[in-house]
C-alpha positions as CSV (number, residue, x, y, z in Angstrom):
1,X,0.0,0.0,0.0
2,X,1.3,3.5,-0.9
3,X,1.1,6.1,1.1
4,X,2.2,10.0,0.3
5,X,1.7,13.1,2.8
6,X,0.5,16.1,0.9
7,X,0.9,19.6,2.3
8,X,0.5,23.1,0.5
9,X,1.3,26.4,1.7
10,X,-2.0,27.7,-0.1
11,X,-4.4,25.6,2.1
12,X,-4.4,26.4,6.0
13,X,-1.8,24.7,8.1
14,X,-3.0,21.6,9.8
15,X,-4.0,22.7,13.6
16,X,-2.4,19.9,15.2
17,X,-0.9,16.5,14.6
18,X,-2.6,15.4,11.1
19,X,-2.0,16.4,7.4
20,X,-3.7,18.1,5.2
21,X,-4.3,15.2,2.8
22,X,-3.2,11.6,2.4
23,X,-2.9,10.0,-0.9
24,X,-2.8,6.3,-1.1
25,X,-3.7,3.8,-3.8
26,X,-5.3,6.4,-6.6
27,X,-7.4,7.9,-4.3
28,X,-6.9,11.1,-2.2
29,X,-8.5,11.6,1.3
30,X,-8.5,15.2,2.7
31,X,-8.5,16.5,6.4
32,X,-11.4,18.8,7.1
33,X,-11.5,22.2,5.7
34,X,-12.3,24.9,7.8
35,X,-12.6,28.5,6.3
36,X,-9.5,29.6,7.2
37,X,-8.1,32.4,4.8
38,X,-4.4,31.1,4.1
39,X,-2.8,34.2,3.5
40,X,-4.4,35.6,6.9
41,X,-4.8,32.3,8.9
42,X,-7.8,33.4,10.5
43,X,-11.5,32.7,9.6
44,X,-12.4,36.5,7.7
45,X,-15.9,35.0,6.7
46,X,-19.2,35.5,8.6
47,X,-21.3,34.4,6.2
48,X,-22.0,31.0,5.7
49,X,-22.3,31.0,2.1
50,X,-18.8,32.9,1.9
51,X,-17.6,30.3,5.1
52,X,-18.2,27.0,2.4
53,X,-16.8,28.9,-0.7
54,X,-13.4,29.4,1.7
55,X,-13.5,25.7,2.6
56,X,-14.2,24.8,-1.2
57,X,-11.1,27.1,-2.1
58,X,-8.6,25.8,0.1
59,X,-10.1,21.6,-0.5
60,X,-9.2,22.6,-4.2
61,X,-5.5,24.0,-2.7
62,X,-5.0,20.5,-1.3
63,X,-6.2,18.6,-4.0
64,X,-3.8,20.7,-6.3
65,X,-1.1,19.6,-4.6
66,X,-2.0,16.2,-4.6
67,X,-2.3,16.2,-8.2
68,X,-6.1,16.5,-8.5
69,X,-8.8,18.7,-8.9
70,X,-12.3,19.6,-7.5
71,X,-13.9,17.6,-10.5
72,X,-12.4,14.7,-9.2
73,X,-14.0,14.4,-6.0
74,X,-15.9,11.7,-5.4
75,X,-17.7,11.8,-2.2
76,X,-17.9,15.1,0.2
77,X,-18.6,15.2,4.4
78,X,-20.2,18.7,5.2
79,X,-20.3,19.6,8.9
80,X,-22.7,22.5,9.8
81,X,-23.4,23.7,13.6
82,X,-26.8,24.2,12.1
83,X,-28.7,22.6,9.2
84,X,-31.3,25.5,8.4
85,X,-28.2,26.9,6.3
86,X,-28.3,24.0,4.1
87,X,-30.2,25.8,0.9
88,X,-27.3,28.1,1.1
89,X,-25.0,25.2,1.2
90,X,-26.3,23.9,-1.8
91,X,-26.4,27.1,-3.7
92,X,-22.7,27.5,-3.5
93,X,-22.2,24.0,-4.3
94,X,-23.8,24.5,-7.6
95,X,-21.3,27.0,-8.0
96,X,-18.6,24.7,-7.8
97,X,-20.2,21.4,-8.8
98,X,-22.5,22.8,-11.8
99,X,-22.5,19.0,-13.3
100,X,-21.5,15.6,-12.1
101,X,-22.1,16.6,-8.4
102,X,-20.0,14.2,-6.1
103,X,-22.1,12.1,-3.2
104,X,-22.6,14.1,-0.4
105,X,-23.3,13.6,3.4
106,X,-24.1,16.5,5.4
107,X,-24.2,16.8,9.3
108,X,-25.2,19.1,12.2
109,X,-22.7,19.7,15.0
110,X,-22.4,21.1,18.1
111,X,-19.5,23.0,17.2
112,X,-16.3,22.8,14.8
113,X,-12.7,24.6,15.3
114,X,-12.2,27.8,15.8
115,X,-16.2,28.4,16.0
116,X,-16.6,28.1,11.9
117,X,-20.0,27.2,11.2
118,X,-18.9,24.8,8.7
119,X,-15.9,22.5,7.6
120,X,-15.9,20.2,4.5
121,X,-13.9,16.9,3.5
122,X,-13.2,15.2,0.7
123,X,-12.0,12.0,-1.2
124,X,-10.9,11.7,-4.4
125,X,-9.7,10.2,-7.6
126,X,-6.1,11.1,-9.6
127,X,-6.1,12.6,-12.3
């Protein structure tokens, strides 16, 4: 089994002891993505619509450096601290994902890092 640490100065760092991704055996499995701003390193968003397009942003940062894209995705775990935001979820989502939408799961929590409302991960295929 291969196994291949990806890090990328254009994503957040990690926040404590894990990676930013992990490729292994074609596929790529990301950390969680919270809407940190890399060049800041602090959450700028308030919105939640502008909170997923940061996490988006920096899950394509870390699939760039894995040697991926975004249209490679194949399956997506949203975490919200509340649900009643998910038509704005899927609005920016369509932004991203206009056609051949990757599965989805999406679930409410109690509360993420650094109070971000929401925080996104991904696996993927290799280009």
């Amino acid at each position: 089994m291969s196994r291949k640490v990806i890090s990328t100065e254009n994503a957040p760092k990690a926040i404590g002891p894990y990676s930013q991704a992990i490729v292994s055996n074609g596929f790529v499995f990301t950390s969680g993505q919270i809407p940190i701003n890399p060049e800041s390193g602090k959450i700028e968003a308030n919105r939640l619509k502008d909170q997923v397009r940061q996490d988006l942003l920096n899950l394509s940062a870390v699939l760039a450096a894995a040697g991926t894209n975004l249209e490679n995705i194949v399956k997506l775990t949203v975490f919200m601290t509340d649900l009643s935001g998910f038509a704005q979820l899927n609005e920016v989502f369509l932004e991203f994902f206009p056609e051949k939408q990757p599965a989805r799961s999406a679930v409410q929590v109690s509360r993420l890092p650094l109070d971000a409302m929401v925080e996104i991960e991904a696996i993927a295929t290799l280009e």
